[in-house]
C-alpha positions in Angstrom: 9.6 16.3 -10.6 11.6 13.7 -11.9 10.8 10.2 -11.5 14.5 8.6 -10.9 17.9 9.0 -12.0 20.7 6.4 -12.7 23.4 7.2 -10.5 27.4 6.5 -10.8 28.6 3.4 -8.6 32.2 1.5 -9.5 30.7 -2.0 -9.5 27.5 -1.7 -9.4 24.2 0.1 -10.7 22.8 3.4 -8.4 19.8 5.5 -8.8 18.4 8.4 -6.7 14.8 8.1 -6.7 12.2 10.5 -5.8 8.1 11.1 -5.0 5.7 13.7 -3.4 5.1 11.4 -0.9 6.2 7.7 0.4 3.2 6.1 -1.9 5.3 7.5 -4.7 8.8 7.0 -3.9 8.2 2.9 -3.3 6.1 3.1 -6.7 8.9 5.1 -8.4 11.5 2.8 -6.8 10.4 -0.1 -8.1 10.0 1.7 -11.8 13.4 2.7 -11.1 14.3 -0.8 -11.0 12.7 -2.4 -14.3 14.2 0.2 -16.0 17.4 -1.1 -14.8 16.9 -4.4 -16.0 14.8 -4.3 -19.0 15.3 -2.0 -22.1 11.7 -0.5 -22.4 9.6 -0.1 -19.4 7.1 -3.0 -19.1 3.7 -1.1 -19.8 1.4 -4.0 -20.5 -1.1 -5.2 -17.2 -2.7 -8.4 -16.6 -3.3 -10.0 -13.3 -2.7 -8.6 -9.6 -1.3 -9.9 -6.9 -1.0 -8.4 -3.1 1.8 -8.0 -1.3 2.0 -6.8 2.3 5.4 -6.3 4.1 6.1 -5.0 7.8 10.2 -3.8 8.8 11.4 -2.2 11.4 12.3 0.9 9.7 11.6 2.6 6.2 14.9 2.2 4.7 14.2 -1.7 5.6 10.7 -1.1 4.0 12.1 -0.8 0.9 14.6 -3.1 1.1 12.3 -5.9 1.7 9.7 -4.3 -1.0 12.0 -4.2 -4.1 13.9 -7.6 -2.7 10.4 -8.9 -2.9 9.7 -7.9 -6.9 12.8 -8.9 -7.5 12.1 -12.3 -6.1 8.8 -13.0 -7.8 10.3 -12.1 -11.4 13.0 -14.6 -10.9 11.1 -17.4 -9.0 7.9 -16.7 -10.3 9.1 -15.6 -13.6 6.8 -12.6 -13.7 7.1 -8.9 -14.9 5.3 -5.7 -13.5 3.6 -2.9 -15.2 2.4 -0.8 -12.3 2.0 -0.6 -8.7 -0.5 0.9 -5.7 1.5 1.4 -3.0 0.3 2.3 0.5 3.3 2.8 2.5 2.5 3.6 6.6 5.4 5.6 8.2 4.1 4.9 12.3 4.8 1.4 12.5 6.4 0.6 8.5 3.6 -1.4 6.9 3.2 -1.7 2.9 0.3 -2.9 1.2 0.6 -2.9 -2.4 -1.5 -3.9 -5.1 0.9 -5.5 -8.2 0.2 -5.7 -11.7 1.7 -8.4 -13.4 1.8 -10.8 -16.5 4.2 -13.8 -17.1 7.5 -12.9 -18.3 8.4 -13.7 -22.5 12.1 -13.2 -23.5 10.3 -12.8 -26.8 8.7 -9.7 -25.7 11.0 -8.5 -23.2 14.8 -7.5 -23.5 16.8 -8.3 -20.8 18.9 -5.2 -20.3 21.2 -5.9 -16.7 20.8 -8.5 -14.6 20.0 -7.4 -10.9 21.5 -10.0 -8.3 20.1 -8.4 -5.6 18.5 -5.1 -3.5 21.8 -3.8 -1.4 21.5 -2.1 1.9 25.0 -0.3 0.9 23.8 3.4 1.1 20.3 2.8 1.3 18.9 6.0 2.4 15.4 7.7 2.6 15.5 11.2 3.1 12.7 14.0 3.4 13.5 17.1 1.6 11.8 20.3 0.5 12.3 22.4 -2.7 12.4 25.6 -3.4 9.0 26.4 -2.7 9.1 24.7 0.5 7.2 21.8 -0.7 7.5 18.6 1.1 9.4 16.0 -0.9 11.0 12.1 -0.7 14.5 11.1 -1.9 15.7 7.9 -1.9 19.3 6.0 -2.9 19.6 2.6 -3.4 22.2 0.3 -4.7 21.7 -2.9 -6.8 24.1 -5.9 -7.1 24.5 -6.5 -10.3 
C-alpha cells in the first residue's frame, strides 16, 4: 500500500494519505507533509522529543498533530526524520515519540512553504480493500 499521494487543489496543496492502522496514517501524514515542503525526505535522526495531544475527535487529532510539527519547525526551527505514533481512537489521545535535528538551509531545500494545517475537507475514513482488509484513508489540505 501506498504511503500518500499529492492530490489536485486550485489554491492550495492536497494529499490522500493512507495506513494499516491509525499509528500509520498520523505517521504517514506527517511524511506526507515534509515531502510537501522539502525536496528530499529528511532521513537523518538526532534527538527526540514527546508530544502528547488530546481532541475531541480524530479528524481534530490530526489537525492539532501536523499543526503541532508544523509549529515546532518554524518556531523551533527543527526538522523530522521519523515518528512513533500511538494514536487512541476511545477518547482521541496521541503520544508520539519525534525524531528531530536542527534545521540547515545548507542541507535542506526548501521546496513549498506550508502556511498552515486546513480543516477544509479534513476527513478520516475507514476502508477495506479487496481482500477485505481493514484500512485508513485520510485527506487533508494545506495553506500554502
Amino acid at each position: 500500500m501506498e504511503k500518500f499521494k499529492i492530490i489536485e487543489h486550485i489554491a492550495d496543496v492536497g494529499v490522500e494519505v493512507y495506513g494499516k492502522d491509525l499509528n500509520e496514517l498520523f505517521e504517514n501524514s506527517a511524511h506526507a507533509m515534509l515531502s510537501i515542503m522539502f525536496s528530499e525526505p529528511v532521513l537523518r535522526s538526532g534527538e527526540s522529543i514527546q508530544i502528547e495531544i488530546e481532541e475531541p475527535s480524530l479528524e481534530q487529532l490530526l489537525h492539532s498533530w501536523l499543526s503541532e510539527l508544523l509549529y515546532r519547525f518554524s518556531v523551533d526551527e527543527i526538522t523530522f526524520s521519523h515518528f512513533t505514533v500511538d494514536v487512541n481512537n476511545t477518547n482521541f489521545t496521541l503520544k508520539a515519540r519525534v525524531f528531530f535535528e536542527k534545521f540547515d538551509e545548507k542541507k535542506y531545500f526548501r521546496q513549498t512553504e506550508i502556511k498552515a494545517v486546513t480543516y477544509y475537507q479534513l476527513k478520516i475514513d475507514e476502508c477495506r480493500d479487496a481482500e477485505g482488509n481493514l484500512f485508513y484513508k485520510a485527506r487533508i489540505i494545506f495553506d500554502v
